[in-house]
TITILO-725972 format. One line per 10 residues: number of its first residue (from 1); their letters; for each residue x, y, z of C-alpha. Coordinates in nm, 3 decimals, padded with zeros to 5 digits. Example, Ala and Ser with C-alpha at 12.3 -4.5 7.8 and 13.67 -1.06 7.14 Angstrom:
<nodes>
1 = as = 01.230,-00.450,00.780; 01.367,-00.106,00.714
</nodes>
This chain:
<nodes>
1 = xxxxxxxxxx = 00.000,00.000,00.000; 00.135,00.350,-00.099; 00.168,00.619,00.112; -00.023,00.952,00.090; 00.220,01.224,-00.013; 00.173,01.434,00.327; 00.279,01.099,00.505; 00.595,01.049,00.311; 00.692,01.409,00.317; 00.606,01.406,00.740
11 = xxxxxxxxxx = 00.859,01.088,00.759; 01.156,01.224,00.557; 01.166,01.529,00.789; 01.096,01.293,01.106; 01.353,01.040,00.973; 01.614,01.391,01.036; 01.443,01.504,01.389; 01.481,01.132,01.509; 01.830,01.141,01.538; 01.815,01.348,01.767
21 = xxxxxxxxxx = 01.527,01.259,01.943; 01.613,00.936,02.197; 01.205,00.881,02.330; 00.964,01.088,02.471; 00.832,01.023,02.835; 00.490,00.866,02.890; 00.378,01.155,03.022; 00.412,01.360,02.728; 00.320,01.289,02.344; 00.511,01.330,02.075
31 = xxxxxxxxxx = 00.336,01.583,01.898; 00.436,01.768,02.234; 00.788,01.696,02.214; 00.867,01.792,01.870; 00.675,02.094,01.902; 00.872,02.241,02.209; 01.234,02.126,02.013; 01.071,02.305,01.706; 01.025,02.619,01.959; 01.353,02.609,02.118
41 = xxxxxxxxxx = 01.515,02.607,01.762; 01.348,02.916,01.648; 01.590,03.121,01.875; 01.898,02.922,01.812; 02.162,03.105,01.690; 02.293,03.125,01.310; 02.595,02.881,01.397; 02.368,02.567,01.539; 02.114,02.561,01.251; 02.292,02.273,01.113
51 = xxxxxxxxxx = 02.272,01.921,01.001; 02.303,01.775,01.355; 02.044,02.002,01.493; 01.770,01.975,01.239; 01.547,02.305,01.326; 01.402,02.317,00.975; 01.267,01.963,01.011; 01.104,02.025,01.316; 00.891,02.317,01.205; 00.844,02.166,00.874
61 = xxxxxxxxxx = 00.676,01.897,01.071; 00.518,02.035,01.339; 00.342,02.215,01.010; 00.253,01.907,00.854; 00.111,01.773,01.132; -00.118,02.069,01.200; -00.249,02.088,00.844; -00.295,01.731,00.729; -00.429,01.637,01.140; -00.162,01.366,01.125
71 = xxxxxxxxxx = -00.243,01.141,01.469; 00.006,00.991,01.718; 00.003,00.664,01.624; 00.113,00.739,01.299; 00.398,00.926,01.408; 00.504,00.688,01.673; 00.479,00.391,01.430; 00.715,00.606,01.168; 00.967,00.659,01.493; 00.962,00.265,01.543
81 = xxxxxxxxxx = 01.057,00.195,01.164; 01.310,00.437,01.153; 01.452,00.330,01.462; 01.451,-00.032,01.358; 01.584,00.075,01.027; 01.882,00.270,01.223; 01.903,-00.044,01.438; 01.976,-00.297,01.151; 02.166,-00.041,00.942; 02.426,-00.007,01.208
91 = xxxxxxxxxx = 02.448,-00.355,01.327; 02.512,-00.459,00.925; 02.809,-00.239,00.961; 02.944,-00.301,01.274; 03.174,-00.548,01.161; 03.440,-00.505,00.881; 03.481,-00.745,00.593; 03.758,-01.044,00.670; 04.062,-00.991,00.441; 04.174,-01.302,00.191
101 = xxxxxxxxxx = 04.500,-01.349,00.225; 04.653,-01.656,-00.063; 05.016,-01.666,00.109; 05.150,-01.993,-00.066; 04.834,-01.959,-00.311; 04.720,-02.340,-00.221; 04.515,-02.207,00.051; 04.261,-01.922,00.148; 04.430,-01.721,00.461; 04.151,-01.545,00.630
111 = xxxxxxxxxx = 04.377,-01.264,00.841; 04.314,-01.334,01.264; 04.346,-00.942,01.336; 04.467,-00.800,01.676; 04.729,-01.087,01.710; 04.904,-00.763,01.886; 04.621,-00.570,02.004; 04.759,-00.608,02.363; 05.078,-00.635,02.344; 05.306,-00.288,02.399
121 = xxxxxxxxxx = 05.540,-00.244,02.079; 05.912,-00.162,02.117; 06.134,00.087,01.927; 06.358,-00.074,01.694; 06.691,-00.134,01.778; 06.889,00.134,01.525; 06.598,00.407,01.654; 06.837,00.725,01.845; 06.863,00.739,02.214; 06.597,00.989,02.232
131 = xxxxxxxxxx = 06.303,00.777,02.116; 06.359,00.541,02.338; 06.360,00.775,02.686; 06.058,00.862,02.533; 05.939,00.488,02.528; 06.032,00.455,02.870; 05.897,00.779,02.969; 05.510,00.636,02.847; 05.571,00.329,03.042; 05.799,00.335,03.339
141 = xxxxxxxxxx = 05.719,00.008,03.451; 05.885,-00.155,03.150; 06.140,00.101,03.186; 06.241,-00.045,03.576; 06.170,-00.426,03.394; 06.402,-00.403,03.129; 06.673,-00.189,03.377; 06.706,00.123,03.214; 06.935,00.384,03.333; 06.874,00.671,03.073
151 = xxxxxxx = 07.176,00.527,02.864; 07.126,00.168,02.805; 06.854,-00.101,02.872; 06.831,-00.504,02.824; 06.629,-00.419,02.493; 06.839,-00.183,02.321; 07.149,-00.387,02.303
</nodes>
């Protein structure tokens, strides 16, 4: 079933306010809630009438839902499909694509990552004396482990 045109037009500006928008208490409505944020944002300044604050959308709706008479369950049921859309959208993409490594090209090599996620990395051995007081400055512990002195350590040599 299509949409009226009022109802698609109301949803692409609440799709932009509901970013922003977490949920409304029970005590209040929704209709209530985007009306007071499209209040407030009338005297915002120039410099937060942007894309993160939506102002526009909110008056644009607040003005569709006065004209067309648009109920609350309609709006709430928009706010639960955009929300679900959000929902799925971001847990598609949560998780990066595994890389195909063919090493010795007899075999598919799917990379582990993180093998040294927690592990600290060390200077290299030809790096100058100052890099590595710097090393041991970020992590002193290592620096009393591996007996530094501020010339030489059990690492470096």
């Amino acid at each position: 079933m299509k949409e009226e045109k009022h109802i698609r037009d109301l949803r692409t500006h609440l799709h932009k306010i509901f970013m922003t928008i977490t949920m409304w208490d029970k005590d209040t409505t929704c209709i209530d809630v985007i009306r007071k944020r499209a209040n407030d944002s009338k005297n915002f300044p120039k410099y937060l009438r942007t894309k993160k604050y939506p102002y526009k959308a909110y008056i644009d709706a607040i003005y569709l839902i006065d004209k067309y008479n648009i109920p609350e369950e309609i709006i709430k049921k928009i706010y639960y499909e955009e929300d679900n859309k959000r929902i799925t959208f971001s847990k598609l993409h949560t998780y990066q694509k595994r890389i195909i490594n063919r090493d010795n090209k007899s075999s598919i090599n799917y990379g582990s990552w993180g093998s040294n996620v927690n592990k600290i990395r060390y200077p290299s051995k030809k790096r100058p004396l100052s890099t590595w007081k710097r090393f041991y400055k970020l992590f002193p512990k290592i620096a009393e482990l591996d007996n530094f002195d501020g010339k030489t350590s059990d690492k470096m040599k």
